[in-house]
C-alpha positions as CSV (number, residue, x, y, z in Angstrom):
1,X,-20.2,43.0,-40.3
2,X,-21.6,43.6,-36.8
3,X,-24.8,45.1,-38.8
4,X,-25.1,42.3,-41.2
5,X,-25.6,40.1,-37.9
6,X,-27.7,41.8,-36.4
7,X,-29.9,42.2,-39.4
8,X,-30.3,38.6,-39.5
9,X,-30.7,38.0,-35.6
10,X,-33.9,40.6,-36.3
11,X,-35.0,38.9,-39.5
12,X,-34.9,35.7,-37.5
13,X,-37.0,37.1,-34.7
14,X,-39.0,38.5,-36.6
15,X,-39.9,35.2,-38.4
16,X,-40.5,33.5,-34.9
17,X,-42.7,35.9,-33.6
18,X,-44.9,35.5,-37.0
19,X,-45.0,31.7,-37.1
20,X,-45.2,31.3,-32.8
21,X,-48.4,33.5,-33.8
22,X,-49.4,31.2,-36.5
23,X,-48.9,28.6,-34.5
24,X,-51.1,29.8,-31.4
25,X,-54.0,30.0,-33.7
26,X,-53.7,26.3,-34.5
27,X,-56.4,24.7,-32.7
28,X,-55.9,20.6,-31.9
29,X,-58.5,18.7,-31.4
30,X,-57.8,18.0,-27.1
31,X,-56.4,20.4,-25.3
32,X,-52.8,20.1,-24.6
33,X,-50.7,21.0,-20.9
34,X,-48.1,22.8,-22.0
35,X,-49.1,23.8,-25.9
36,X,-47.9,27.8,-25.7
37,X,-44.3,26.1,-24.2
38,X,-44.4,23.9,-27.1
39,X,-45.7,26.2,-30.0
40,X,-42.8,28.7,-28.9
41,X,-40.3,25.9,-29.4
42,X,-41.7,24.9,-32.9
43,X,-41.9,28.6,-33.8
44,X,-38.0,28.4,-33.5
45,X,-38.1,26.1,-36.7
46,X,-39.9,28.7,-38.8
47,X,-37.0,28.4,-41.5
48,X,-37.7,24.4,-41.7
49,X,-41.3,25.1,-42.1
50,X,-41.0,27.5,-45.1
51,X,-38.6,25.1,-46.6
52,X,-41.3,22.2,-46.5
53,X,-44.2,24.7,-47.6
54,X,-42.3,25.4,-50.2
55,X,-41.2,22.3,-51.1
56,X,-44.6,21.0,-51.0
57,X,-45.8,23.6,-53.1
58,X,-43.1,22.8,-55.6
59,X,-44.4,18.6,-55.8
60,X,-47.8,20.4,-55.7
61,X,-47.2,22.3,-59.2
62,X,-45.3,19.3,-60.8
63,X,-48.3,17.2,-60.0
64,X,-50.4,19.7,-61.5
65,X,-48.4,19.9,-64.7
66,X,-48.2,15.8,-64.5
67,X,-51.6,15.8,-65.2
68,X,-52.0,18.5,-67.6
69,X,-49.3,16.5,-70.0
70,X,-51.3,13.2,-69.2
71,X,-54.7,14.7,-70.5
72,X,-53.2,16.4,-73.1
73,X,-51.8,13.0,-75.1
């Protein structure tokens, strides 16, 4: 039990120390006071974000096969 927990606490980490990475490579337009405070917070939602990438994917490939049946009639 205890090692099933901690697995996930690491998995978890691990995923917000990728995407707070990803993040700091974003580059806005202005610069921002406080951006590394704020990409560290967003980073926390890395499970969120891979939900809506793939999500988004997902509408991505209907859409594609949408308009494959559409130009095939």
């Amino acid at each position: 039990m205890l090692e099933t927990i901690l697995a996930g606490v690491a998995i978890y980490l691990a995923g917000w120390v990728f995407a707070a990475r990803r993040f700091a490579g974003i580059q806005g337009p202005v610069p921002v006071p406080g951006r590394r405070r704020r990409d560290m917070r967003d980073a926390l939602l890395w499970p969120a974000w891979l939900f809506l990438y793939a999500l988004v994917w997902s509408i991505g490939l209907r859409r594609q096969g949408f308009e494959r049946e559409i130009s095939a009639e």
